[in-house]
FIBA-520063 format. One record per atom (N, C-alpha, C, O, CB): x, y, z; chain; atom name. Coordinates in nm, 2 decimals, padded with zeros to 4 digits. Glycine has a CB too. Layout:
% FIBA-520063
(pt (X Y Z) A CA)
...
//
This chain:
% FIBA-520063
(pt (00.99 00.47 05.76) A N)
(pt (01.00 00.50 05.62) A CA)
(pt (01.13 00.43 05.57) A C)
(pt (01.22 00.42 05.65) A O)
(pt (01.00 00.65 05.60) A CB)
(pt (01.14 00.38 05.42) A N)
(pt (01.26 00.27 05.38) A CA)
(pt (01.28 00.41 05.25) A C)
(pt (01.19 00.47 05.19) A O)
(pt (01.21 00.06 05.32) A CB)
(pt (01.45 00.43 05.24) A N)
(pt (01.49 00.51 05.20) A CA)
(pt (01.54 00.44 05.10) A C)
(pt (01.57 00.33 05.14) A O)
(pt (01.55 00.59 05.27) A CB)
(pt (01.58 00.47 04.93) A N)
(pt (01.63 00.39 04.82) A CA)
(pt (01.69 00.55 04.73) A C)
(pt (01.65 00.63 04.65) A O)
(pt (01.47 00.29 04.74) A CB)
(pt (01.84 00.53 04.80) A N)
(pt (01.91 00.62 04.68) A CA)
(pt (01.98 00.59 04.57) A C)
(pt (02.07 00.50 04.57) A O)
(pt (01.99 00.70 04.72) A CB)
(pt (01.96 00.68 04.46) A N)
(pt (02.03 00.65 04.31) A CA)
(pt (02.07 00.73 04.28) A C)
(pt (02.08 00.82 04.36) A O)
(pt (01.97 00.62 04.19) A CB)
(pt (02.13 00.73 04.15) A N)
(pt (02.17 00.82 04.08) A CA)
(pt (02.31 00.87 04.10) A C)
(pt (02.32 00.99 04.09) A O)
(pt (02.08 00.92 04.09) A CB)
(pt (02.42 00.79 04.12) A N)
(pt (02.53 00.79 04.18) A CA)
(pt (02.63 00.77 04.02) A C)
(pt (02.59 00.72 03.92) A O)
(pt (02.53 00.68 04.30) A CB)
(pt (02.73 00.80 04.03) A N)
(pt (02.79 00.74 03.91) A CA)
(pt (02.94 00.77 03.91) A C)
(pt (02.99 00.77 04.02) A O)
(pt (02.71 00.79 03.78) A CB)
(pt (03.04 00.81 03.80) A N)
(pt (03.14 00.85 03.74) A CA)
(pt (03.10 00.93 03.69) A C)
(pt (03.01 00.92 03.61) A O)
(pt (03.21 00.79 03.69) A CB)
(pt (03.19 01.10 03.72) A N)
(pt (03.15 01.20 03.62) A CA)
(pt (03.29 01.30 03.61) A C)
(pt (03.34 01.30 03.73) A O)
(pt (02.98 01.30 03.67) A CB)
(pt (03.35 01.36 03.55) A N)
(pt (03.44 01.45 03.55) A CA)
(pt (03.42 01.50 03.60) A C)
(pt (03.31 01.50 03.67) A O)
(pt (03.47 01.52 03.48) A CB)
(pt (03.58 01.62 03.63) A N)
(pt (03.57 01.74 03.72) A CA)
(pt (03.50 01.85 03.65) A C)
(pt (03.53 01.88 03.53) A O)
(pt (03.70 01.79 03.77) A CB)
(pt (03.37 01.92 03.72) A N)
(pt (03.33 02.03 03.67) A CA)
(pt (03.19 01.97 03.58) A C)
(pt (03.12 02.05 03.51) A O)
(pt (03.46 02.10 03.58) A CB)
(pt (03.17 01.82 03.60) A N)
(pt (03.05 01.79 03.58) A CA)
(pt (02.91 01.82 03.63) A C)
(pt (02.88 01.93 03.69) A O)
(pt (03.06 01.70 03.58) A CB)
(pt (02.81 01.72 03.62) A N)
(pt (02.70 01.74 03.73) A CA)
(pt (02.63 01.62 03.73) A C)
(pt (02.66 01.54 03.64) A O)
(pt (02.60 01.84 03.70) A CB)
(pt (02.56 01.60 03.81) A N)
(pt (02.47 01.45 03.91) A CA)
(pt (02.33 01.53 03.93) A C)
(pt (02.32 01.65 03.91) A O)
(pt (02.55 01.39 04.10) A CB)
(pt (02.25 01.44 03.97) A N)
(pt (02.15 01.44 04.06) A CA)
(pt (02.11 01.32 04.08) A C)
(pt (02.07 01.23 04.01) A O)
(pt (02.05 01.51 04.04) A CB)
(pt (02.13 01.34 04.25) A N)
(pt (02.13 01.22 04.29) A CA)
(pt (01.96 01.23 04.34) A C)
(pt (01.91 01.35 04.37) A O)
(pt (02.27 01.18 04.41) A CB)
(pt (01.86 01.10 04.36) A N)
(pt (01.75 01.05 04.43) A CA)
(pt (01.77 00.99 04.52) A C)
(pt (01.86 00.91 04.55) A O)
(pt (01.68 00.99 04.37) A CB)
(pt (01.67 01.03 04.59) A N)
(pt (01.60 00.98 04.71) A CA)
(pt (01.50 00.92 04.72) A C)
(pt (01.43 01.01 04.77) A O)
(pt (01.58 01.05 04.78) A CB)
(pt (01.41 00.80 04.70) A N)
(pt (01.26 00.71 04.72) A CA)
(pt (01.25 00.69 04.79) A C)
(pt (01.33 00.61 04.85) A O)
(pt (01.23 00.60 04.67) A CB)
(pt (01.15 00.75 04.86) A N)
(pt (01.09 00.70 05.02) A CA)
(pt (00.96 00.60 04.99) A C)
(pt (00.87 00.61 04.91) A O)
(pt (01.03 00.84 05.12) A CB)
(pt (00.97 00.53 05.07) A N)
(pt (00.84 00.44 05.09) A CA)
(pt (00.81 00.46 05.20) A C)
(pt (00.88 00.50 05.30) A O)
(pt (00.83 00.29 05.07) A CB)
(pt (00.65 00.43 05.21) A N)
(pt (00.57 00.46 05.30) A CA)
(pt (00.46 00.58 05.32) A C)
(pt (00.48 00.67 05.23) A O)
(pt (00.65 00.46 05.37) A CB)
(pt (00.36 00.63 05.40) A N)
(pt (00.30 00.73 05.39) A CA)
(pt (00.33 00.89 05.47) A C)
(pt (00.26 00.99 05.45) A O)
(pt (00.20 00.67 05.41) A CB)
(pt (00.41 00.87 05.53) A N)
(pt (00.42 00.99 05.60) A CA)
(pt (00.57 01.06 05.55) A C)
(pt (00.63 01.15 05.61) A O)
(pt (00.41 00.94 05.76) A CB)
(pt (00.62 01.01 05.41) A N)
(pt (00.70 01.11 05.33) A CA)
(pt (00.72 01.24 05.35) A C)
(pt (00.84 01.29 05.36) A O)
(pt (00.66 01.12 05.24) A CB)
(pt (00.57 01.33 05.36) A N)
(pt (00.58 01.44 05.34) A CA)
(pt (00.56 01.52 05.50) A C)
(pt (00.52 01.64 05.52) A O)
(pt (00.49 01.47 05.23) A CB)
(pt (00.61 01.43 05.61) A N)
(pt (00.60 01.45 05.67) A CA)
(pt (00.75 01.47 05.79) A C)
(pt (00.77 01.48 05.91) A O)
(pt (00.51 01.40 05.67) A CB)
(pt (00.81 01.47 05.67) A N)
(pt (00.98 01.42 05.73) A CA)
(pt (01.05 01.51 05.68) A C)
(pt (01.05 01.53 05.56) A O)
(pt (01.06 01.27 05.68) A CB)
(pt (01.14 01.59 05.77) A N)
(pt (01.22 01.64 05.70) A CA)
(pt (01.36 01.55 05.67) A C)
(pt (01.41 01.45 05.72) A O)
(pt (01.24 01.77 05.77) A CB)
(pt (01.39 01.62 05.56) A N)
(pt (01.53 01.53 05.49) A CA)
(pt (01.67 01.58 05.45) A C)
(pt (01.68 01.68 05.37) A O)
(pt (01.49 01.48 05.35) A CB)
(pt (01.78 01.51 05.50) A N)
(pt (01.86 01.55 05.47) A CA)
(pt (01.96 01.44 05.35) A C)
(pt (01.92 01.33 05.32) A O)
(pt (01.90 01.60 05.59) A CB)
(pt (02.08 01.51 05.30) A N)
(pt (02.21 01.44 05.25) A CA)
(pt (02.34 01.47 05.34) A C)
(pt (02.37 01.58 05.39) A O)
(pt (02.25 01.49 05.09) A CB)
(pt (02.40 01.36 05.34) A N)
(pt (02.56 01.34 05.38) A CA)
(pt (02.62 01.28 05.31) A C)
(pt (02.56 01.25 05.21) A O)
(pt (02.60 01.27 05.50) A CB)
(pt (02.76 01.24 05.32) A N)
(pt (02.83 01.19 05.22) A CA)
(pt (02.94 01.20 05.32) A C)
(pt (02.98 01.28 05.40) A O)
(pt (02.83 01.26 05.07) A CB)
(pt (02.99 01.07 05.30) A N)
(pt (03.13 00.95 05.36) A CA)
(pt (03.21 00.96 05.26) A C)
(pt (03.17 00.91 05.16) A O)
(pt (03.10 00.77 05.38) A CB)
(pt (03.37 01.03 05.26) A N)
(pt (03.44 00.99 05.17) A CA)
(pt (03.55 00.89 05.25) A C)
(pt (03.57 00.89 05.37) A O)
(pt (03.49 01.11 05.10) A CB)
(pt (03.63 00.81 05.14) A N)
(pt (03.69 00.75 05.20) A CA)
(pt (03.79 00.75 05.29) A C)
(pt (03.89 00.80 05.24) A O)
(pt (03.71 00.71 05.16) A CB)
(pt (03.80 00.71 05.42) A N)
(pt (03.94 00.73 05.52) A CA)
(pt (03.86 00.82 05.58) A C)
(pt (03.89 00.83 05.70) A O)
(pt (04.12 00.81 05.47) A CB)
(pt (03.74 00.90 05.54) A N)
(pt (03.69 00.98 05.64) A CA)
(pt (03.57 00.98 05.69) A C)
(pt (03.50 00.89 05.66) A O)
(pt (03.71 01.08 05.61) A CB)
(pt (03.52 01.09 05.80) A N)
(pt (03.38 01.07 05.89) A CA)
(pt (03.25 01.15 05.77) A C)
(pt (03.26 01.26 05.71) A O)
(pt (03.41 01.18 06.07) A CB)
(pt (03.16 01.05 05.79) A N)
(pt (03.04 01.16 05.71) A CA)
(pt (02.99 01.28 05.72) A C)
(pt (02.98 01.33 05.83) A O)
(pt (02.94 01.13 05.73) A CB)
(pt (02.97 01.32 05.66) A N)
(pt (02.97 01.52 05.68) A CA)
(pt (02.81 01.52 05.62) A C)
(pt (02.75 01.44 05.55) A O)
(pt (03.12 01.66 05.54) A CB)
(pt (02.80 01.61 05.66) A N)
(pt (02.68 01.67 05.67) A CA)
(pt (02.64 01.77 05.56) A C)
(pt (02.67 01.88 05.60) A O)
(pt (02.68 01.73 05.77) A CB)
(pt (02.56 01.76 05.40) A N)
(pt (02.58 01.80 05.26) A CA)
(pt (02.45 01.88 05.27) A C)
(pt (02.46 02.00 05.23) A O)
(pt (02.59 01.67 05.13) A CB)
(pt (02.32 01.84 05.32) A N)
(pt (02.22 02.00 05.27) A CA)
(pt (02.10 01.87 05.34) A C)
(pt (02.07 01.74 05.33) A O)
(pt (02.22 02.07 05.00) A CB)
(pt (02.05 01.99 05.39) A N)
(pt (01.88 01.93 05.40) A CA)
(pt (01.75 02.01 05.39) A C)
(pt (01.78 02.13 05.40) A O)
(pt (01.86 01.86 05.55) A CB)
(pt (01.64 01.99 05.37) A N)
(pt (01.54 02.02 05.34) A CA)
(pt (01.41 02.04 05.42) A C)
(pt (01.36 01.93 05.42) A O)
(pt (01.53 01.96 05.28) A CB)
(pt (01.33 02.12 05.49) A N)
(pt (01.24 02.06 05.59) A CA)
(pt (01.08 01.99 05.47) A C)
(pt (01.06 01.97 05.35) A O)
(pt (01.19 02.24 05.73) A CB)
(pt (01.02 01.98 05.56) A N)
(pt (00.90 01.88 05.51) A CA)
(pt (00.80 01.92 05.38) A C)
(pt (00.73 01.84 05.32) A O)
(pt (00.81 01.86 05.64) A CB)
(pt (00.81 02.11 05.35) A N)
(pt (00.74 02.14 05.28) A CA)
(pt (00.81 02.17 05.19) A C)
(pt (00.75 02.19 05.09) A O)
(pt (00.67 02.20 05.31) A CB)
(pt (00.95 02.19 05.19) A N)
(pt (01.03 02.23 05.06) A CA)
(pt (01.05 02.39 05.13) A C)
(pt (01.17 02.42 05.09) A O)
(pt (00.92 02.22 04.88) A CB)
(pt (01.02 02.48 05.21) A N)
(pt (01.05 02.58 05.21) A CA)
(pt (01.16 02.64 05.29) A C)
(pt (01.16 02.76 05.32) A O)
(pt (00.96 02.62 05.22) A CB)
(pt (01.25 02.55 05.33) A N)
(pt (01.36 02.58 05.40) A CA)
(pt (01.47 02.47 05.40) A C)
(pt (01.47 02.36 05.46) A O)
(pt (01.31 02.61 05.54) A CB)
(pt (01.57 02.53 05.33) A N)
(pt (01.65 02.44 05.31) A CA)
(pt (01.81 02.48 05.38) A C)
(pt (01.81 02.60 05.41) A O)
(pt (01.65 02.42 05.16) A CB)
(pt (01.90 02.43 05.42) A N)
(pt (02.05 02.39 05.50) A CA)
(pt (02.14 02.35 05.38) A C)
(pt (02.12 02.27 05.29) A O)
(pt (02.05 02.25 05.62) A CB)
(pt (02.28 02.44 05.40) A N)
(pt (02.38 02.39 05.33) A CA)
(pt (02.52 02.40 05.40) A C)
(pt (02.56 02.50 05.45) A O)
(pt (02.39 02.45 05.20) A CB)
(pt (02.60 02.27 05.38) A N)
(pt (02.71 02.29 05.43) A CA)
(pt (02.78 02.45 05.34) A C)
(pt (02.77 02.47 05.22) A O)
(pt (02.78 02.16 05.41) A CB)
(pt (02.84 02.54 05.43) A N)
(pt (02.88 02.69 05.34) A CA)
(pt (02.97 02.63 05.20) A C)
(pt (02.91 02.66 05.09) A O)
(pt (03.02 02.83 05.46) A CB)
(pt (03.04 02.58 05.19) A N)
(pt (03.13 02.49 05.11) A CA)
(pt (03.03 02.44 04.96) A C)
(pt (03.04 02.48 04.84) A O)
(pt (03.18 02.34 05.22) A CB)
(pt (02.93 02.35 05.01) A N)
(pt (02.86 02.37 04.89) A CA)
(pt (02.75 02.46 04.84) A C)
(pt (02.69 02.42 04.74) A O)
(pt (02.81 02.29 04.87) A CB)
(pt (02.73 02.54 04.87) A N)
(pt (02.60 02.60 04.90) A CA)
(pt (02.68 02.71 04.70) A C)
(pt (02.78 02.76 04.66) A O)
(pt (02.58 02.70 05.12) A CB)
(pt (02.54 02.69 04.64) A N)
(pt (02.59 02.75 04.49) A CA)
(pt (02.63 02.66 04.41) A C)
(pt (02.65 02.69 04.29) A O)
(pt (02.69 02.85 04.48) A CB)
(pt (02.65 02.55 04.45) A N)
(pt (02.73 02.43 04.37) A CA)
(pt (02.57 02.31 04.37) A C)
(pt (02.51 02.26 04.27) A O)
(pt (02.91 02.36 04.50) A CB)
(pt (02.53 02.31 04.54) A N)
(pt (02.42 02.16 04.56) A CA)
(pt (02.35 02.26 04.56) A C)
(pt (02.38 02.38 04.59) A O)
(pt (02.40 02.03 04.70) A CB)
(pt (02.20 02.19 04.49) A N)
(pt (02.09 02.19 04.54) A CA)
(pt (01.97 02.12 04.60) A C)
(pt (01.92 02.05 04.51) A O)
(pt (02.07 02.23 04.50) A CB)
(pt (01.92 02.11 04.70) A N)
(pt (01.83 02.02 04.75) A CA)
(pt (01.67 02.06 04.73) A C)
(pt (01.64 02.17 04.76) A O)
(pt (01.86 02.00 04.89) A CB)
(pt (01.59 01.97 04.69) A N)
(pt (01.46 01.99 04.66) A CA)
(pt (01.40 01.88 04.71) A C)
(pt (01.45 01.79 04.78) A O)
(pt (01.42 02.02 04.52) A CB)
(pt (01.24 01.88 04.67) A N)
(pt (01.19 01.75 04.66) A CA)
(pt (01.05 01.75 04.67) A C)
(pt (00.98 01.83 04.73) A O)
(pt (01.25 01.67 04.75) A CB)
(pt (01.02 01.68 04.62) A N)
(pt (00.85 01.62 04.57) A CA)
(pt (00.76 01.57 04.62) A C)
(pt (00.72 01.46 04.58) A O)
(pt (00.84 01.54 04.49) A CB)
(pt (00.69 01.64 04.73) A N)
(pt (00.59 01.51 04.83) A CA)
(pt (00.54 01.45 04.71) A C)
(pt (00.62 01.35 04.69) A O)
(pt (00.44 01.58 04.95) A CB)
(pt (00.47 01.45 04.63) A N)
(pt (00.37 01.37 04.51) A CA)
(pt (00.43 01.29 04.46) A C)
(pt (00.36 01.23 04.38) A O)
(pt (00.32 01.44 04.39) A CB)
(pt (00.58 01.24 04.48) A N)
(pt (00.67 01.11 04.46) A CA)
(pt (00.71 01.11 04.51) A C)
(pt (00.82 01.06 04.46) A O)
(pt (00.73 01.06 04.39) A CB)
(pt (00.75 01.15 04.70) A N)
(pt (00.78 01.08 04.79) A CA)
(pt (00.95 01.08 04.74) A C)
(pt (01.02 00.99 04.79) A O)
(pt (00.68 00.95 04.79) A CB)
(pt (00.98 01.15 04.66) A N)
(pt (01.13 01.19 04.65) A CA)
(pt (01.20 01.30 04.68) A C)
(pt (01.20 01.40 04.61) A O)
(pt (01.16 01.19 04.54) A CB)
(pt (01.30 01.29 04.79) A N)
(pt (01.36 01.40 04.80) A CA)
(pt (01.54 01.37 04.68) A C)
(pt (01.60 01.26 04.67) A O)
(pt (01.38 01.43 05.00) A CB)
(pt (01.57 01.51 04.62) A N)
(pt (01.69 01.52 04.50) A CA)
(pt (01.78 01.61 04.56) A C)
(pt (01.75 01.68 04.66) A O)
(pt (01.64 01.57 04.34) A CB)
(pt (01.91 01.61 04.50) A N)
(pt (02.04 01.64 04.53) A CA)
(pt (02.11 01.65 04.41) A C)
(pt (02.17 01.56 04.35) A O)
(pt (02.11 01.55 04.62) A CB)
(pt (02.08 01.81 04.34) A N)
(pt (02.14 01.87 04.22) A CA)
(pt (02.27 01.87 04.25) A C)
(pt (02.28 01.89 04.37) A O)
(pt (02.09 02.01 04.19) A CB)
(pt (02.41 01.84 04.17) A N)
(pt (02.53 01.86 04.19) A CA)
(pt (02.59 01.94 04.09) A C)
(pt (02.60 01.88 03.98) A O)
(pt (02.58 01.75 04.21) A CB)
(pt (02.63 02.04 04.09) A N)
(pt (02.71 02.11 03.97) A CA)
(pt (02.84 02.15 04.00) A C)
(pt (02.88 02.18 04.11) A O)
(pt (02.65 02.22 03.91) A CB)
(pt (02.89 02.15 03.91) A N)
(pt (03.06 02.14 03.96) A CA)
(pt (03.10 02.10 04.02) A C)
(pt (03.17 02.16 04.11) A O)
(pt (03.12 02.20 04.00) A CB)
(pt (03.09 01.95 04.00) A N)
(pt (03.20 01.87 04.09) A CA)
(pt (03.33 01.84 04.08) A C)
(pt (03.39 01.83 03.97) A O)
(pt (03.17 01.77 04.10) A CB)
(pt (03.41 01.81 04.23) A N)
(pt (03.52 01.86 04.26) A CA)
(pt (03.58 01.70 04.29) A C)
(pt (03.52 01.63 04.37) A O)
(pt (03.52 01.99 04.39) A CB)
(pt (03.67 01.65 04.24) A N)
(pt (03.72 01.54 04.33) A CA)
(pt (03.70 01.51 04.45) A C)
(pt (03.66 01.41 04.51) A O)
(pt (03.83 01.53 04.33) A CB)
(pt (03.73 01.64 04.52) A N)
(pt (03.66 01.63 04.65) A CA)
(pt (03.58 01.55 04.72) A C)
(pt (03.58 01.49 04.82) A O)
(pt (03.60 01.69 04.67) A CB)
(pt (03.43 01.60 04.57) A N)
(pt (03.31 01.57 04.62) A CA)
(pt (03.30 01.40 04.59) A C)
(pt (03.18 01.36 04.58) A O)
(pt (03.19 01.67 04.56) A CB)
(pt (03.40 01.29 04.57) A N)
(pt (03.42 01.18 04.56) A CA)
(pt (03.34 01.11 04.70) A C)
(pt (03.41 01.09 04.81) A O)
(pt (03.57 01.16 04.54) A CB)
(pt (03.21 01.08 04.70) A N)
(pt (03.21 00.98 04.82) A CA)
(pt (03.06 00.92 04.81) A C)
(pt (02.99 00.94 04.72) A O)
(pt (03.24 01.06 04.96) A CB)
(pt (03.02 00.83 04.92) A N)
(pt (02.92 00.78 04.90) A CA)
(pt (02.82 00.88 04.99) A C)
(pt (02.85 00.93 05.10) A O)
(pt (02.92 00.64 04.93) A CB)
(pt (02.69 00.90 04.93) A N)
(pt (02.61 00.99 04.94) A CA)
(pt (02.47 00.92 05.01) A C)
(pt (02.39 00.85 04.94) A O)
(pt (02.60 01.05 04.81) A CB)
(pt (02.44 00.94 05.14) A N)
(pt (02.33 00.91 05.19) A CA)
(pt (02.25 00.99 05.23) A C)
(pt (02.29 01.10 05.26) A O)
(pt (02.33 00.85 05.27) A CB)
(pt (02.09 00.95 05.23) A N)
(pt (02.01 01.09 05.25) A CA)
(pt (01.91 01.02 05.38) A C)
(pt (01.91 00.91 05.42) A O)
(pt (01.89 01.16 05.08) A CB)
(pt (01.88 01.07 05.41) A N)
(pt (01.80 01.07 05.57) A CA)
(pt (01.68 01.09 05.61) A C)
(pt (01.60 01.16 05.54) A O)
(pt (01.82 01.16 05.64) A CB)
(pt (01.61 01.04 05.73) A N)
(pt (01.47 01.14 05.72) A CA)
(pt (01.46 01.13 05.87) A C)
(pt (01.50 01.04 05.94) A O)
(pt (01.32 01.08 05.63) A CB)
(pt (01.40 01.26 05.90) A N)
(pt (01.41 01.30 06.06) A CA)
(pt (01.34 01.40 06.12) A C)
(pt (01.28 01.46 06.03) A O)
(pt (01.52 01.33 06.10) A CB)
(pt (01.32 01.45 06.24) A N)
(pt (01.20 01.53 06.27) A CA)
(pt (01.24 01.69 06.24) A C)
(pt (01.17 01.79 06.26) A O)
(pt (01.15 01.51 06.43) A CB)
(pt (01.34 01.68 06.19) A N)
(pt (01.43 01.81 06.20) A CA)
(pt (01.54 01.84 06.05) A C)
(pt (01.58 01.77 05.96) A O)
(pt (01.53 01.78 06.35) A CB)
(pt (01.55 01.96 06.06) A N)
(pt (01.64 01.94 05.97) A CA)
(pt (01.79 01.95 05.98) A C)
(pt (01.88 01.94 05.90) A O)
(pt (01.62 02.02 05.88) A CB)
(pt (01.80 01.99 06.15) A N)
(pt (01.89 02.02 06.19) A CA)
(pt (01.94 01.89 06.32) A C)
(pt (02.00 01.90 06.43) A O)
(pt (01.86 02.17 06.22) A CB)
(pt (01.87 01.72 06.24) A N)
(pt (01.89 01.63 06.30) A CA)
(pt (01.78 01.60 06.44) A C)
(pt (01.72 01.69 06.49) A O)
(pt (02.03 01.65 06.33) A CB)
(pt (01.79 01.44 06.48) A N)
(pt (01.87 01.40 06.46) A CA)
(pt (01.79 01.29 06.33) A C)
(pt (01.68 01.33 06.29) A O)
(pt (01.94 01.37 06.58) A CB)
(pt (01.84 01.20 06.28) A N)
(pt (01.79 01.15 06.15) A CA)
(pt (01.76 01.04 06.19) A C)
(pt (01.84 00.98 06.26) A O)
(pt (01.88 01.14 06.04) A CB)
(pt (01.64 00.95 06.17) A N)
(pt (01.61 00.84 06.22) A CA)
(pt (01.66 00.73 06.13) A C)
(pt (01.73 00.63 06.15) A O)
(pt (01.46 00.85 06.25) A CB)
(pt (01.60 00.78 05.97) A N)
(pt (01.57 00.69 05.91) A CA)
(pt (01.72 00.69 05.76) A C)
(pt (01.75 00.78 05.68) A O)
(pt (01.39 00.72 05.87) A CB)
(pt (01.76 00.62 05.76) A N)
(pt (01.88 00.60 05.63) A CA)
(pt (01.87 00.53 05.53) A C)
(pt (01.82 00.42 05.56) A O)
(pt (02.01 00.54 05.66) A CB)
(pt (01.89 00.54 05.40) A N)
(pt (01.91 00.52 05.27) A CA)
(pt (02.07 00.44 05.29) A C)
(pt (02.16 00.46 05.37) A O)
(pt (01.90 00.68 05.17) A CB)
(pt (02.07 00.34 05.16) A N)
(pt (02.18 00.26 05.19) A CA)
(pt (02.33 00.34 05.12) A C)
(pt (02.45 00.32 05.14) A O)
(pt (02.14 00.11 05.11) A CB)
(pt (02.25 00.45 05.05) A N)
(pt (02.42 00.49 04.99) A CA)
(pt (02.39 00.49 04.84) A C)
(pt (02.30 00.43 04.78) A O)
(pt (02.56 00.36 05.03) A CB)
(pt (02.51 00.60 04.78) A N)
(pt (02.51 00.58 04.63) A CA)
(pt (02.63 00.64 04.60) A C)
(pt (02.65 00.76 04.63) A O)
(pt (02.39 00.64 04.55) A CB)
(pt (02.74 00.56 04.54) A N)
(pt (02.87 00.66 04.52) A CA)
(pt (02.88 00.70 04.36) A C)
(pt (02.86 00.65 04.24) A O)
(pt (03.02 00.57 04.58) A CB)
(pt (02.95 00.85 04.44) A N)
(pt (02.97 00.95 04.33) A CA)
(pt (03.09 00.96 04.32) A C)
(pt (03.13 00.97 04.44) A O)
(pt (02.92 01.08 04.35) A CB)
(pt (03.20 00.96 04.25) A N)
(pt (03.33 00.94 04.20) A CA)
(pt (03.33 01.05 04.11) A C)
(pt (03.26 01.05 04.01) A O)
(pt (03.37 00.80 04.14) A CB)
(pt (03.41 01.15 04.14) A N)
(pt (03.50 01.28 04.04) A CA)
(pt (03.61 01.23 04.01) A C)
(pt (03.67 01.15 04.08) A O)
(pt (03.55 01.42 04.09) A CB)
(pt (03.64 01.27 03.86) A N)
(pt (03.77 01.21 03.81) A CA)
(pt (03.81 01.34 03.77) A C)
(pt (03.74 01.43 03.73) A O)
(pt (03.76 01.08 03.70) A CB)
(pt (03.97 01.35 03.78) A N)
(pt (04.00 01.48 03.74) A CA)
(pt (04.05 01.47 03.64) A C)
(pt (04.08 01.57 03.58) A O)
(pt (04.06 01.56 03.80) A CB)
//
């Protein structure tokens, strides 16, 4: 499966995003999916994932009330609601796909950066 994320941009502190996920291929809905996010100087962390039907979702404790993760077998899109963002949450944002939700992730999306400005 070839992963295509958007929806990245510049937004204030205390804004909101949602970022996409486009999967190609046919076995979409057959993947569970996650998000991470690389900020700079540092190691990728681990942001929220989803299993294959939508009914069980993972959050880092940190975001959890802030992200939300969903997604759409019928467009093969998994999304990444952001509200209240924190400079923090400054980084590039990749989403995943893998047999699990709890890793490991086979398949990667090239990235989409999100920049908080305070």
């Amino acid at each position: 499966v070839q992963l295509q994320a958007s929806g990245g941009g510049l937004v204030q502190a205390g804004g909101s995003l949602r970022l996409s996920c486009a999967a190609s291929g046919r076995a979409f809905s057959s993947y569970d999916m996650g998000w991470f996010r690389q900020a700079p100087g540092k190691e990728r962390e681990f942001v929220a994932a989803i299993n294959w039907s939508g009914g069980v979702t993972r959050y880092v404790d940190s975001m959890k009330g802030r992200f939300t993760i969903s997604r759409d077998n019928g467009k093969s899109t998994v999304y990444l609601q952001m509200n209240g963002l924190k400079p923090e949450d400054t980084a590039v944002y990749y989403c995943a796909a893998g047999g699990s939700t709890t890793g490991p992730y086979a398949y990667w999306g090239q990235g989409t950066l999100v920049t908080v400005s305070s």
